[in-house]
C-alpha positions as CSV (number, residue, x, y, z in Angstrom):
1,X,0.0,0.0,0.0
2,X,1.3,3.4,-1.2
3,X,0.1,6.8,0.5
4,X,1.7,9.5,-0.7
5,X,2.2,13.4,1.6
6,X,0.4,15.8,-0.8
7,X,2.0,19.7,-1.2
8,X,5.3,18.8,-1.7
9,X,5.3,19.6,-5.7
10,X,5.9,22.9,-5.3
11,X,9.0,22.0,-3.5
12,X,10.5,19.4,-5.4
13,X,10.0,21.8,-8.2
14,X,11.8,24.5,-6.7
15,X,14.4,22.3,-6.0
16,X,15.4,21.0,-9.5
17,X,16.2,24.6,-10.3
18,X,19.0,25.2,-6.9
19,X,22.5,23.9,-6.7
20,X,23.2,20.8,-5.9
21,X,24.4,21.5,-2.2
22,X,21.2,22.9,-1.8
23,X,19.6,19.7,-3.8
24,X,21.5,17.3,-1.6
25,X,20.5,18.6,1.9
26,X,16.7,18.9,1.1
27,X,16.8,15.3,0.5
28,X,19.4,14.6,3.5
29,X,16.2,16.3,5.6
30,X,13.5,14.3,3.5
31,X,15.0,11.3,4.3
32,X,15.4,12.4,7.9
33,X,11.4,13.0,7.8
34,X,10.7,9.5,5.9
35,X,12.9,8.0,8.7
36,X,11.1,9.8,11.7
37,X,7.5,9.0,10.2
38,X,8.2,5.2,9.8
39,X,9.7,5.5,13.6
40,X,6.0,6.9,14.2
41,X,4.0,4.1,12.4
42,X,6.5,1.4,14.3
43,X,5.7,3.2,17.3
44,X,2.2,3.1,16.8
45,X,2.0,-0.8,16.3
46,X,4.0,-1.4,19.4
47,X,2.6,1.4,22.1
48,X,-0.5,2.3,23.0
49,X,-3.4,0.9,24.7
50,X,-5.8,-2.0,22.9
51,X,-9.0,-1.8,23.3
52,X,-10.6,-4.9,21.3
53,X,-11.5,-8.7,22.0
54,X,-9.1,-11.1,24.0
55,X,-8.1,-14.1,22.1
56,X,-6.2,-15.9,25.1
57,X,-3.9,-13.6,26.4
58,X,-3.6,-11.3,23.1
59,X,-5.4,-7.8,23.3
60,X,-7.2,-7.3,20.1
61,X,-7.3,-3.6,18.4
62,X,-10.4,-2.3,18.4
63,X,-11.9,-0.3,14.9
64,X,-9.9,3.2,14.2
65,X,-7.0,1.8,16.8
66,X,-3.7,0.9,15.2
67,X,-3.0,-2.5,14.6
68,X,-1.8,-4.6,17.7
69,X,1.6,-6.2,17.5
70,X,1.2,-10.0,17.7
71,X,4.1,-11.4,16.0
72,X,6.4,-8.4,15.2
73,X,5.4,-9.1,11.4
74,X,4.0,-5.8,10.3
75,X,6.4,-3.6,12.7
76,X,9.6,-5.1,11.3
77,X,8.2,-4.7,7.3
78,X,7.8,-1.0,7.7
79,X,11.1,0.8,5.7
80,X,11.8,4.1,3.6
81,X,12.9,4.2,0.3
82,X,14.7,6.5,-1.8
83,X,13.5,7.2,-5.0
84,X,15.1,10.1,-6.4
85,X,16.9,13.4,-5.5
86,X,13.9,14.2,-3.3
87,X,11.8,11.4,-3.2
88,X,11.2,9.5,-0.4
89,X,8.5,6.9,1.1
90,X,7.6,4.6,3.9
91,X,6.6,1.4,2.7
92,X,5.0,-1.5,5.1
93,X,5.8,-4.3,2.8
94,X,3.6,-6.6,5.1
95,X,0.7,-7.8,2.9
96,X,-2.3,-7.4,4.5
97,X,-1.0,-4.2,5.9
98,X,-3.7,-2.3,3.4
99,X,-6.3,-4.5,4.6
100,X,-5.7,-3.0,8.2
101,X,-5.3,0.3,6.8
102,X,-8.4,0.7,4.8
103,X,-10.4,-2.3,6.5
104,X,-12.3,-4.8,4.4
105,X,-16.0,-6.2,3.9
106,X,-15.8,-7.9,7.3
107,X,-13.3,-5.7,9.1
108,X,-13.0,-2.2,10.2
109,X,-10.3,-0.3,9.5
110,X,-7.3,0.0,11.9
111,X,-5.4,2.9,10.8
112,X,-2.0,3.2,11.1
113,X,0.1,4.8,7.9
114,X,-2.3,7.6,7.3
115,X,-2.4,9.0,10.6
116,X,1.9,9.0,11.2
117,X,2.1,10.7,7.7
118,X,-0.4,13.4,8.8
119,X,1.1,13.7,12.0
120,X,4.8,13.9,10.1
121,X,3.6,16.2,7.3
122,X,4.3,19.7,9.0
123,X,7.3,18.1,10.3
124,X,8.6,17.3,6.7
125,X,7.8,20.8,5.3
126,X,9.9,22.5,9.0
127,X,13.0,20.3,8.4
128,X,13.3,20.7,4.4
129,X,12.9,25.1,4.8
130,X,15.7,24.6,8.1
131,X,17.9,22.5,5.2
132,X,17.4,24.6,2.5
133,X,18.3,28.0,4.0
134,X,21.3,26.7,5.7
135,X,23.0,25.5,2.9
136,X,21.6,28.3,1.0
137,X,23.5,30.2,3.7
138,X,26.4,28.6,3.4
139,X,26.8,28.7,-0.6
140,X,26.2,32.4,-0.1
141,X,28.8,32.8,2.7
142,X,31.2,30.6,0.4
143,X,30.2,32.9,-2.8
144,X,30.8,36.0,-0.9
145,X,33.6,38.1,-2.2
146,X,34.7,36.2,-4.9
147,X,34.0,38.4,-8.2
148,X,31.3,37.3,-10.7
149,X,31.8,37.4,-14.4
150,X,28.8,38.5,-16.6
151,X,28.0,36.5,-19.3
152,X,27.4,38.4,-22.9
């Protein structure tokens, strides 16, 4: 299941047109953001508080509650990936993970993905602007006072 943080065109458009120190620490930060918002869907299958049916002496989740962690399968598929300058994703490679995402016929949903990536999204946008102007800052402070030529 792919989800996908929405508002970041703009950015990765802008970006294409900078140098590529400034290039290289947007996605440096990106990746940083992809890392910290799988941490937060991990953390959200391990932590917290089950509300749903006992089967022995596992605590079910109940509908809208993130999965419970039985047997460590879905927390240990969850990843990023890289795929480009400034692309980045969180996959959960587990495969009923969409069927607990989205529910099904018979089941509820038990969201998990969705809500870390909203949680993460302001996040994403604060630590690519902090990257961007600091190495924006540093290619001017590296620029300054050497003499530019003009071009005819």
């Amino acid at each position: 299941m792919r989800m996908k943080l929405q508002g970041l065109q703009e950015i990765k458009s802008a970006l294409v047109k900078l140098p590529i120190e400034v290039r290289a620490a947007a996605d440096k930060a990106l990746a940083e953001a992809a890392s910290n918002i799988a941490d937060d869907v991990v953390r959200s299958i391990q932590t917290g508080k089950r509300t749903g049916l006992m089967y022995g002496s596992h605590q079910a989740s109940a509908p809208g509650e993130p999965p419970a962690n039985k047997t460590g399968n879905l927390a240990n598929s969850v990843s990023t990936v890289r795929l480009g300058a400034t692309s980045h994703f969180v996959k959960v490679a587990a495969y009923y993970s969409g069927f607990l995402e989205s529910g099904t016929y018979k089941m509820a949903p038990r969201p998990f993905i969705e809500p870390a990536i909203e949680r993460g999204a302001k996040m994403v946008k604060r630590l690519t602007k902090a990257a961007v102007q600091k190495a924006i800052a540093r290619l001017a402070k590296k620029t300054k006072g050497r003499k530019r030529t003009r071009r005819k």
